[in-house]
C-alpha positions in Angstrom: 35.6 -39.9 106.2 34.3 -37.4 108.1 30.9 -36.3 106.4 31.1 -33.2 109.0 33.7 -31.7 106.4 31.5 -32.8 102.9 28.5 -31.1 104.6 30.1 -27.4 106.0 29.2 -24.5 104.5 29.8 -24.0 102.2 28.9 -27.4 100.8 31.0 -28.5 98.2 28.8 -29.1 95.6 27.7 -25.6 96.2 31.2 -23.7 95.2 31.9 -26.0 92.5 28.5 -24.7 91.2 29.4 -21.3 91.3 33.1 -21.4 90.2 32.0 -23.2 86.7 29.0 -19.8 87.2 31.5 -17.6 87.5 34.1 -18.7 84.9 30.6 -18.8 82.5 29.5 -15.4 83.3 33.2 -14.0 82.9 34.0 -15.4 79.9 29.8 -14.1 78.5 30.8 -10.8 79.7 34.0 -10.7 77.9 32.8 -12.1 74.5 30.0 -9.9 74.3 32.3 -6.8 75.5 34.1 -7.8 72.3 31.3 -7.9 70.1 32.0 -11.9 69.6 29.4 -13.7 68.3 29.0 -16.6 69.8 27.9 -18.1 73.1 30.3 -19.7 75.8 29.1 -23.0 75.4 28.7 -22.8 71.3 32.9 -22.1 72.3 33.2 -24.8 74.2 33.0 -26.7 71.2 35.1 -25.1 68.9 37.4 -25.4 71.5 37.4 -28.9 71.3 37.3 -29.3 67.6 40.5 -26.7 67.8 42.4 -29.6 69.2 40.4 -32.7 68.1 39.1 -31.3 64.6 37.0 -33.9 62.7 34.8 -35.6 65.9 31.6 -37.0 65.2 28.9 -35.6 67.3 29.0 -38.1 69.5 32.6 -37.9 70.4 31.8 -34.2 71.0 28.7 -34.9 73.8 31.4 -37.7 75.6 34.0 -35.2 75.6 32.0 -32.2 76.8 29.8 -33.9 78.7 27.0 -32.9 77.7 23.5 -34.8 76.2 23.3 -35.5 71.9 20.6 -33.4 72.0 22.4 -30.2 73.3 25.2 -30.7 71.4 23.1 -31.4 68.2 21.1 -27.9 68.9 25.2 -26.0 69.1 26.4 -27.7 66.3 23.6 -26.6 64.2 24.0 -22.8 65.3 27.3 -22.7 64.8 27.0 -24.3 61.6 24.4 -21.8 60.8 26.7 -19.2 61.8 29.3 -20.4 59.1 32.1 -22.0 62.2 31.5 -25.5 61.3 30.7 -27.9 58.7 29.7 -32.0 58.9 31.0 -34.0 56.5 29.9 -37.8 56.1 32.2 -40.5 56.4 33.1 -42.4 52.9 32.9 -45.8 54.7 29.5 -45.3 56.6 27.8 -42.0 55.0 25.1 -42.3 58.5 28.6 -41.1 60.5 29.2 -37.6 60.2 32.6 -35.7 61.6 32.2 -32.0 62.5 35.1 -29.7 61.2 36.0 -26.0 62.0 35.3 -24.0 58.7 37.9 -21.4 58.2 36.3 -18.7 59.3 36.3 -20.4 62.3 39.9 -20.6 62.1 40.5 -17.0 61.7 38.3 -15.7 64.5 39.6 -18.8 67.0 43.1 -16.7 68.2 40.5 -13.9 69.3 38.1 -16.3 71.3 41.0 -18.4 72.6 42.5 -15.0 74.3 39.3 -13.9 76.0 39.1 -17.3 77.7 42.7 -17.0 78.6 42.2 -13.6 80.4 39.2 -15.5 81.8 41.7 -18.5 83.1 44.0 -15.7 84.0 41.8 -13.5 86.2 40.3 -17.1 88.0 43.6 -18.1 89.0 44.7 -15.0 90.5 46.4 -15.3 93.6 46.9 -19.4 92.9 50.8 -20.1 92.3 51.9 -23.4 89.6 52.3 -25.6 92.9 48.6 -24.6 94.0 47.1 -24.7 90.7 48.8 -28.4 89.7 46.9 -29.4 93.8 43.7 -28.0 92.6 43.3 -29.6 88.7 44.5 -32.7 91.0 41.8 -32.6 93.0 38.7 -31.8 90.6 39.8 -34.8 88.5 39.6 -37.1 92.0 36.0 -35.4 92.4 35.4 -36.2 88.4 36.8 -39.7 88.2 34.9 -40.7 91.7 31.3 -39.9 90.4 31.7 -40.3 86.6 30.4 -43.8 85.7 29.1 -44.4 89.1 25.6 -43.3 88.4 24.5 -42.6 91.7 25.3 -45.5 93.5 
């Protein structure tokens, strides 16, 4: 491979930088335009949970991809904020899930359309053909470095 084309500006690892920025700040702006009150990456996981309710936190950092620790620290704000609730496992009470309280559930339609007008505004000018090519080719980029730890 030509490393003329992985070096060019702008470097890769620079614009997928600032396209994960700029879906961020979009989606900040929007929440707090709306008065909602939480954070983008405190929805990130009741996203998750909207699909895969009941994940230990664990399952959570894997599937964010994200460290414990920072998912511990958004778990425990949005549990202070009345969106979540942990429950221990009957079987091994040291395993807790995390579940979406439902106030959670009432306020999730209004959080979920902000990040679709979000989704909406980033794919402008991208038809179904282009979009399918480009998903494609971020989960290349993903699979190639995930588990490769640097080598």
């Amino acid at each position: 491979m030509n490393n003329d084309a992985i070096y060019s500006s702008p470097p890769l690892g620079y614009l997928l930088y600032r396209c994960f920025r700029a879906v961020t700040n979009d989606l900040a702006h929007r929440f707090e335009a709306h008065g909602c009150p939480i954070t983008v990456e405190q929805w990130r996981v009741l996203a998750v949970l909207r699909l895969r309710n009941g994940q230990t936190q664990n399952e959570l950092s894997l599937f964010l991809g994200q460290e414990k620790t920072g998912v511990s620290r958004l778990i425990r704000a949005l549990e202070k904020k009345g969106y979540i609730y942990r429950k221990s496992e009957e079987a091994d009470r040291r395993v807790r899930r995390v579940f979406l309280t439902k106030k959670a559930r009432t306020q999730e339609d209004e959080f979920l359309q902000l990040a679709i007008q979000t989704l909406d505004v980033a794919r402008t000018g991208l038809n179904d053909e282009d979009l399918s090519q480009f998903k494609g080719y971020l989960t290349t980029v993903i699979t190639n470095l995930e588990g490769n730890n640097g080598e």
